[in-house]
C-alpha positions as CSV (number, residue, x, y, z in Angstrom):
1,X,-39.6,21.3,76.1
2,X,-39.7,17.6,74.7
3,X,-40.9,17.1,71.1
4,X,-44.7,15.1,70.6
5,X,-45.8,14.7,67.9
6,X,-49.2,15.7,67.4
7,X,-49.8,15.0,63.8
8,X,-49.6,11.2,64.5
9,X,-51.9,11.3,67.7
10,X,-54.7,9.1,67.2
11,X,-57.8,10.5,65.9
12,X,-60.6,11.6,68.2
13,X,-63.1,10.0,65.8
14,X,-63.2,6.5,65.4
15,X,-64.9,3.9,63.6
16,X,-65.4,5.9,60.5
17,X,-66.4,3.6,57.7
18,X,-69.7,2.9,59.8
19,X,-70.4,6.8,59.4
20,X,-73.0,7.6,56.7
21,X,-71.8,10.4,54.2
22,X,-73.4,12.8,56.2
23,X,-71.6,11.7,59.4
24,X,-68.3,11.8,57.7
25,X,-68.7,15.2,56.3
26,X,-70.3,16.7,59.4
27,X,-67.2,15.6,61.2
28,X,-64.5,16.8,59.2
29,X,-66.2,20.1,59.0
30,X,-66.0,20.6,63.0
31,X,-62.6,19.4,62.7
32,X,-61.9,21.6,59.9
33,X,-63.6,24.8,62.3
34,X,-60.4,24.5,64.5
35,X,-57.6,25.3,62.1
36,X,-58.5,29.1,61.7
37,X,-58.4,29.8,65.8
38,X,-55.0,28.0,65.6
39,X,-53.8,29.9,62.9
40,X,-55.2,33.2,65.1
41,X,-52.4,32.5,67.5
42,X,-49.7,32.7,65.5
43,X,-49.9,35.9,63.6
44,X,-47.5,38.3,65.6
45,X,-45.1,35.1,64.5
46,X,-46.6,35.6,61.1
47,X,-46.1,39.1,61.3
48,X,-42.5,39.7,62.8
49,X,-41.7,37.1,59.4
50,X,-43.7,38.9,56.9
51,X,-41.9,42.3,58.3
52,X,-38.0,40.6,57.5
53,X,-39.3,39.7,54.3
54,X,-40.2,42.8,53.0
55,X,-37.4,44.3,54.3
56,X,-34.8,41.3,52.2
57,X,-37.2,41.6,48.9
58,X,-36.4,45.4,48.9
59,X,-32.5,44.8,49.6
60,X,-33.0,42.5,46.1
61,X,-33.3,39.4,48.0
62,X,-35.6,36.2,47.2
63,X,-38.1,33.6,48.9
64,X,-37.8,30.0,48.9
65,X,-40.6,27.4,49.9
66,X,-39.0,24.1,50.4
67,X,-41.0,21.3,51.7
68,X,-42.1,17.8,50.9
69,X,-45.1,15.9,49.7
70,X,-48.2,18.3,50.2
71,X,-46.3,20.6,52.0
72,X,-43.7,20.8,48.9
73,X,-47.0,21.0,46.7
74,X,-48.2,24.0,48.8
75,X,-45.3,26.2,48.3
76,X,-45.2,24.9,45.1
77,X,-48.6,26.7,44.4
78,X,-48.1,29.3,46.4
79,X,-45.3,30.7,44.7
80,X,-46.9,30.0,41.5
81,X,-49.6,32.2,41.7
82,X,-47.7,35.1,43.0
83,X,-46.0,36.2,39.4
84,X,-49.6,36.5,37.4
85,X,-51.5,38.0,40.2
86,X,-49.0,40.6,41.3
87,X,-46.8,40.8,38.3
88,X,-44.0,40.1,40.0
89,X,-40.6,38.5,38.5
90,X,-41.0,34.4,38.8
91,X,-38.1,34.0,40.4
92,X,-38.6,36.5,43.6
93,X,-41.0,33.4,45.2
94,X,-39.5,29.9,44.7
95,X,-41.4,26.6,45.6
96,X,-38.5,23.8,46.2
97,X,-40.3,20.2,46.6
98,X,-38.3,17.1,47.2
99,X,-38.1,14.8,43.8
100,X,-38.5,17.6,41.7
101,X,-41.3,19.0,39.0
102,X,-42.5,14.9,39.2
103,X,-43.4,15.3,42.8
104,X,-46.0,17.8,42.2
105,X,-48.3,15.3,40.2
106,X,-46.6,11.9,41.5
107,X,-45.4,11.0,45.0
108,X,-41.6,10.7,45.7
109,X,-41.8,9.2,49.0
110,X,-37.9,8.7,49.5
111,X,-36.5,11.9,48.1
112,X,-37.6,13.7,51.5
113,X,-35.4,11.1,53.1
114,X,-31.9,13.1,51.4
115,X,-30.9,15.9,53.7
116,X,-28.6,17.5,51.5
117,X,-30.8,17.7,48.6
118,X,-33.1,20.7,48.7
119,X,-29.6,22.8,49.9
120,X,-27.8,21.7,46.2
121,X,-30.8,22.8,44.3
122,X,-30.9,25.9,46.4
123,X,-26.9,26.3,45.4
124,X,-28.2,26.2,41.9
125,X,-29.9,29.2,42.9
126,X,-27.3,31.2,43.8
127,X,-28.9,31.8,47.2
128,X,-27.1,34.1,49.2
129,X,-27.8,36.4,52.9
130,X,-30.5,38.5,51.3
131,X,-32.8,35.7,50.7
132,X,-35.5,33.7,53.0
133,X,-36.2,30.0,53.2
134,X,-39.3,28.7,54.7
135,X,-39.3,25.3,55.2
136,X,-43.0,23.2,55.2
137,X,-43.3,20.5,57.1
138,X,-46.3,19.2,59.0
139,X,-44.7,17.0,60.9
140,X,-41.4,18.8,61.7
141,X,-39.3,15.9,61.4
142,X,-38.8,15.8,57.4
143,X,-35.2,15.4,56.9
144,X,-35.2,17.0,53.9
145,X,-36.1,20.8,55.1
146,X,-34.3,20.0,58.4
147,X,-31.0,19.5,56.4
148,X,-31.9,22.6,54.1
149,X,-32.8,24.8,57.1
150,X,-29.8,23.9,58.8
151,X,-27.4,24.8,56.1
152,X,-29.1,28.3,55.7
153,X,-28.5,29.4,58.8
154,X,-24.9,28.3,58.8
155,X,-24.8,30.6,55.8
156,X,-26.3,33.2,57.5
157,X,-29.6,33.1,55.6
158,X,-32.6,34.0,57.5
159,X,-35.0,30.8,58.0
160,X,-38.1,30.4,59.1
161,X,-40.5,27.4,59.1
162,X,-44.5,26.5,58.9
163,X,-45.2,23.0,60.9
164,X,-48.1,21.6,62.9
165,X,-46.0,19.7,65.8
166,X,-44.5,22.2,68.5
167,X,-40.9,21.8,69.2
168,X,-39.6,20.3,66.2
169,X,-36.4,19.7,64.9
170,X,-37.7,21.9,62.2
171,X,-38.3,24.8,64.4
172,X,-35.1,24.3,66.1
173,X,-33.4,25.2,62.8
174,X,-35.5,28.3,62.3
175,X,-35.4,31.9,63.4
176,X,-38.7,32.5,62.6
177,X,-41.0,29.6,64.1
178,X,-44.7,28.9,63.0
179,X,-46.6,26.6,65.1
180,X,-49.5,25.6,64.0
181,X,-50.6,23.3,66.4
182,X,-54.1,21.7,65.0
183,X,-54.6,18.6,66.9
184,X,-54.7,15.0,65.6
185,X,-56.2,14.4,61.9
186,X,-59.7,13.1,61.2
187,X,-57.9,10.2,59.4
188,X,-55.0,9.4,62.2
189,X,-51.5,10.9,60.3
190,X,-53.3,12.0,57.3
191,X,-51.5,15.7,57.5
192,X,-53.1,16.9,54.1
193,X,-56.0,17.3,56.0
194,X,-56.0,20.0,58.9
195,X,-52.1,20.2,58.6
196,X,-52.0,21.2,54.7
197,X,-55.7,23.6,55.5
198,X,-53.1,25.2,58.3
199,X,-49.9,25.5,56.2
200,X,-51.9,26.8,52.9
201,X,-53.6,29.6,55.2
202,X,-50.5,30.4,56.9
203,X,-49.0,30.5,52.6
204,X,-51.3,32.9,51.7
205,X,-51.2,35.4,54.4
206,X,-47.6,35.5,54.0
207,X,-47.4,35.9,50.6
208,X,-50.4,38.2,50.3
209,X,-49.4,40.5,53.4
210,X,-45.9,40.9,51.5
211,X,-47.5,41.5,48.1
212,X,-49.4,44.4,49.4
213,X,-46.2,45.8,51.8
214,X,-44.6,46.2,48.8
215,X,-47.1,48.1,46.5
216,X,-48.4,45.1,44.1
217,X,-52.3,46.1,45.5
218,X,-54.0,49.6,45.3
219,X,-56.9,49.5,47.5
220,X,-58.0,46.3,47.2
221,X,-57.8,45.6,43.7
222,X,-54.6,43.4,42.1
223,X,-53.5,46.9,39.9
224,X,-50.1,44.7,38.9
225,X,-51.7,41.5,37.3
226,X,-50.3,40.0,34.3
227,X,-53.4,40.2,31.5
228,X,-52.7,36.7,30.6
229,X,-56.0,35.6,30.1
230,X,-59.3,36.8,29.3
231,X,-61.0,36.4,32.9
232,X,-57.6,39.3,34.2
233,X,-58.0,41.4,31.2
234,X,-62.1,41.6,31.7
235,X,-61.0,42.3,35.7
236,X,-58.5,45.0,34.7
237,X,-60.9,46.8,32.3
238,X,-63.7,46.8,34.9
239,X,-61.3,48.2,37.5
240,X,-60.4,51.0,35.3
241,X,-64.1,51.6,34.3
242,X,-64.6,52.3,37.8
243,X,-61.6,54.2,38.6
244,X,-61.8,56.7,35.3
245,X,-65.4,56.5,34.8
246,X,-65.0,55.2,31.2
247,X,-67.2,52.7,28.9
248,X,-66.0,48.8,28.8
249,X,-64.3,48.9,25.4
250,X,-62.6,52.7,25.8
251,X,-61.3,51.3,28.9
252,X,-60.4,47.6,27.6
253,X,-57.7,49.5,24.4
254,X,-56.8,51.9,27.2
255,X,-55.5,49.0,29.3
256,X,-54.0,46.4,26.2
257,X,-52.5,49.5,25.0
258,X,-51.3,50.3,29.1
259,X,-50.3,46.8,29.3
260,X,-50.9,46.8,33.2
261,X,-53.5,48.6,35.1
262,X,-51.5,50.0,37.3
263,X,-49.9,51.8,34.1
264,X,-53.3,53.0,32.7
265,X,-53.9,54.9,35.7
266,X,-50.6,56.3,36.1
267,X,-49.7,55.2,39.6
């Protein structure tokens, strides 16, 4: 099928600096209302992903985000949440961005411009056929995670992709495809709108599903967290309060002394 891209279709408001505040907000809420029935389509492509993933973490292999701009940022947080909220090793998730740590506060327009890039950083990696790479890109055309996609698969990596235009080079260089296909943007081409709100709810059921598949979650309570701060070790000792029936500070020692939660109960 040919390749449109959505993401640059004009918006279907118009006129928007004669909207009052109200107006403007009221708008991008309905907007906003559509991205979670979109997303809805796509998980048994969410799923069959999450499923190849499990199975490559347990072999010993890794996953790499690589996108740019607020895609790059989004894998970029993504993957940096996953180490103090499941206690997992900070290298199993990887967020790649083009231009580097700079990109995530500054913008690097041209680096997503370098199709070899993100594949040499990866190299650094050692990356290897027990690892994923997911590339994130909105519009499916970012040369960038095109040239990084392309190269896994030549290496027999499994790839997979999150991107809001069907069709897409991007996809084309992906076993696993997710299409999120939201509709123009409220601000015409502005993807960090209903684009990023797509790509950072597709992120987190990915990363969370895959967390849980592999035993980081006991019921539904984060029993892996690192207790690096005081808000995680006040959420640990109130989990084991309720699961051992103790007092606050019997069960704050038990954990500090634990280290983990999932320790202190012995699971």
């Amino acid at each position: 099928m040919p390749f449109e891209k959505i993401t640059e279709q004009e918006s279907f408001h118009a006129n928007l600096e004669a909207m009052s505040v109200n107006e403007l907000l009221s708008a991008m809420n309905a907007e906003d209302k559509k991205v979670a029935l979109q997303v809805e389509k796509v998980i048994p492509h969410i799923e069959q992903l999450v499923v190849e993933m499990v199975k490559r973490i347990k072999m010993g292999g890794r996953v790499f985000y690589v996108g740019a701009g607020t895609s790059g940022r989004l894998g970029v947080l993504d993957a940096s949440e996953l180490p103090p909220t499941f206690g997992i090793p900070q290298d199993l998730f990887i967020g790649i961005i083009a231009g580097g740590d700079g990109a995530l506060q500054h913008s690097v327009e041209r680096a997503e411009d370098d199709q070899m890039a993100a594949w040499d950083t990866l190299l650094t990696h050692g990356v290897n056929e027990q690892d994923v790479v997911i590339g994130i890109a909105a519009s499916g055309t970012t040369p960038y995670v095109i040239g990084v996609l392309k190269q896994a698969q030549a290496n027999g990596i499994l790839t997979a992709c999150i991107t809001c235009n069907p069709h897409s080079p991007v996809a084309y260089h992906s076993d696993h495809k997710i299409e999120l296909v939201v509709g123009p943007e409220f601000i015409t081409g502005s993807t960090r709108l209903k684009a990023g709100t797509a790509q950072k709810m597709v992120l987190n059921m990915i990363s969370n599903a895959t967390m849980i598949q592999l035993g980081r979650v006991r019921g539904s309570r984060m029993v892996n967290m690192k207790l690096v701060n005081a808000k995680l070790i006040d959420r640990g000792t109130r989990i084991l309060m309720n699961e051992l029936n103790m007092d606050y500070e019997a069960a704050k020692q038990l954990l500090l002394k634990a280290g983990s939660v999932r320790d202190a109960l012995g699971c």
